[in-house]
C-alpha positions in Angstrom: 19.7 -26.0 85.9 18.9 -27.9 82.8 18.3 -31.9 82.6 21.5 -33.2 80.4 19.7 -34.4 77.1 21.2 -38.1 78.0 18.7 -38.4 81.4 15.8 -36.5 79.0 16.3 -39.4 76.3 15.9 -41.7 79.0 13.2 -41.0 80.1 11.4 -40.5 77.0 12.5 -44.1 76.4 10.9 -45.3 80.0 7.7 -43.5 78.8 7.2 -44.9 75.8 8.2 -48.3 76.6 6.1 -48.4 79.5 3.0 -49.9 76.8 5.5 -52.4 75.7 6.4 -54.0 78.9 2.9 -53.9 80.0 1.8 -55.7 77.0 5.0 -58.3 78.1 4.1 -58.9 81.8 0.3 -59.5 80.4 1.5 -61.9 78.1 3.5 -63.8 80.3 0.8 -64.0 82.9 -1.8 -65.7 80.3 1.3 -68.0 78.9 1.7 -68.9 82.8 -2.2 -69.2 83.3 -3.2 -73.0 84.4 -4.7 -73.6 81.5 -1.8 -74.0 79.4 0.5 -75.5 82.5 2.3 -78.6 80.9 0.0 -82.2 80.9 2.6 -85.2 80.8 1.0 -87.1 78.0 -0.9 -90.1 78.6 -0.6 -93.1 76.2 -3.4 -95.8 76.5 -2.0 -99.4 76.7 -4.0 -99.8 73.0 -2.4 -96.6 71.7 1.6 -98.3 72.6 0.4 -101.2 70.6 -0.7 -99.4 67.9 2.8 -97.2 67.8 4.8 -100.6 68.0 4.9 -101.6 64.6 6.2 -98.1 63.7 8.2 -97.9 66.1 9.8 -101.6 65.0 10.1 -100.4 62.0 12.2 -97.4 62.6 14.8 -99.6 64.6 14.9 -101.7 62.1 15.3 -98.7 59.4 18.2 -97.4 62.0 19.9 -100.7 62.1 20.4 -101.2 58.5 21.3 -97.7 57.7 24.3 -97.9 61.0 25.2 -101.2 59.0 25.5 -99.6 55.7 27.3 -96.7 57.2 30.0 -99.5 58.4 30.1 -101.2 55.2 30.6 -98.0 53.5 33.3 -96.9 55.5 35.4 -100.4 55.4 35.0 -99.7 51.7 36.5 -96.1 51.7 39.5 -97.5 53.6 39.6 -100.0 50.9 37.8 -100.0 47.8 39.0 -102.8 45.6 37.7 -105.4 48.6 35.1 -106.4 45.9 33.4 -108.6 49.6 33.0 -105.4 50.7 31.4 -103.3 48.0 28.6 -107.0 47.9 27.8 -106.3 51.1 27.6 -102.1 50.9 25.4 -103.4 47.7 23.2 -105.9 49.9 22.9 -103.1 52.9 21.6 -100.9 50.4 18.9 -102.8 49.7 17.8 -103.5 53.5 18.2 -99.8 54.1 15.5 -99.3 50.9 13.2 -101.8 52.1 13.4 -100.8 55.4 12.4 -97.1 54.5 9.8 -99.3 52.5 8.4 -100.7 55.5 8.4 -97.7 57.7 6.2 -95.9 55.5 4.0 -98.5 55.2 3.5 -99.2 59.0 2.9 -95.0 59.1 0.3 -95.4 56.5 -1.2 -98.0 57.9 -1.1 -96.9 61.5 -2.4 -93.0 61.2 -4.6 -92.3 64.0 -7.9 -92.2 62.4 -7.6 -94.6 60.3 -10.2 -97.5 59.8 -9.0 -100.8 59.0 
C-alpha cells in the first residue's frame, strides 16, 4: 500500500524543520537564562535630582503646547476674534521657548557631562 503523497510531504516537512525548531527552543532557553531576567531599574536619589530639571522642563513644554492647542481651536471656531489670534500668537512663543529650554536642560544634564 503506498503512503498518499500528502502524509510523505509531511513528513519531509517534520524532517527538515526539525533544525529549525531546535535552533528555536535553544534560543528561547538563552533569552530565558538568568542572566538577562528583567532588573527593575534603580534610580539614585542624586540621579532624580539630576532628571528634575528635564523633566520640569517637558511639563512645562506640554503645558504650553495643550494651551496653544486650545487657543488654536477657539480660533478655528472663530477666526476674526482678533483676542484670540494675540493669544494663539503669545502661546506660540511659550511653546518655542519652551522647546528652547528643554533642549537646553538635555544638554546640560547628559549623563557624563562635567560641569
Amino acid at each position: 500500500a503506498a503512503i498518499p503523497p500528502l502524509v510523505e510531504e509531511r513528513k519531509a516537512v517534520a524532517v527538515a524543520s526539525a533544525p529549525l525548531l531546535d535552533s528555536v527552543e535553544h534560543l528561547r532557553n538563552f533569552a530565558l537564562s538568568p542572566e538577562f531576567a528583567p532588573v527593575p531599574a534603580r534610580i539614585s536619589a542624586e540621579g532624580k535630582q539630576a532628571q528634575e530639571c528635564v523633566v520640569v522642563a517637558g511639563k512645562n513644554l506640554t503645558a504650553s503646547s495643550i494651551k496653544m492647542l486650545t487657543f488654536s481651536r477657539s480660533l478655528a471656531l472663530n477666526p476674526n476674534d482678533a483676542n484670540n489670534m494675540q493669544l494663539l500668537i503669545t502661546q506660540a512663543k511659550a511653546v518655542s521657548n519652551s522647546v528652547r529650554d528643554l533642549l537646553d536642560q538635555v544638554k546640560q544634564n547628559v549623563p557624563g557631562q562635567k560641569h
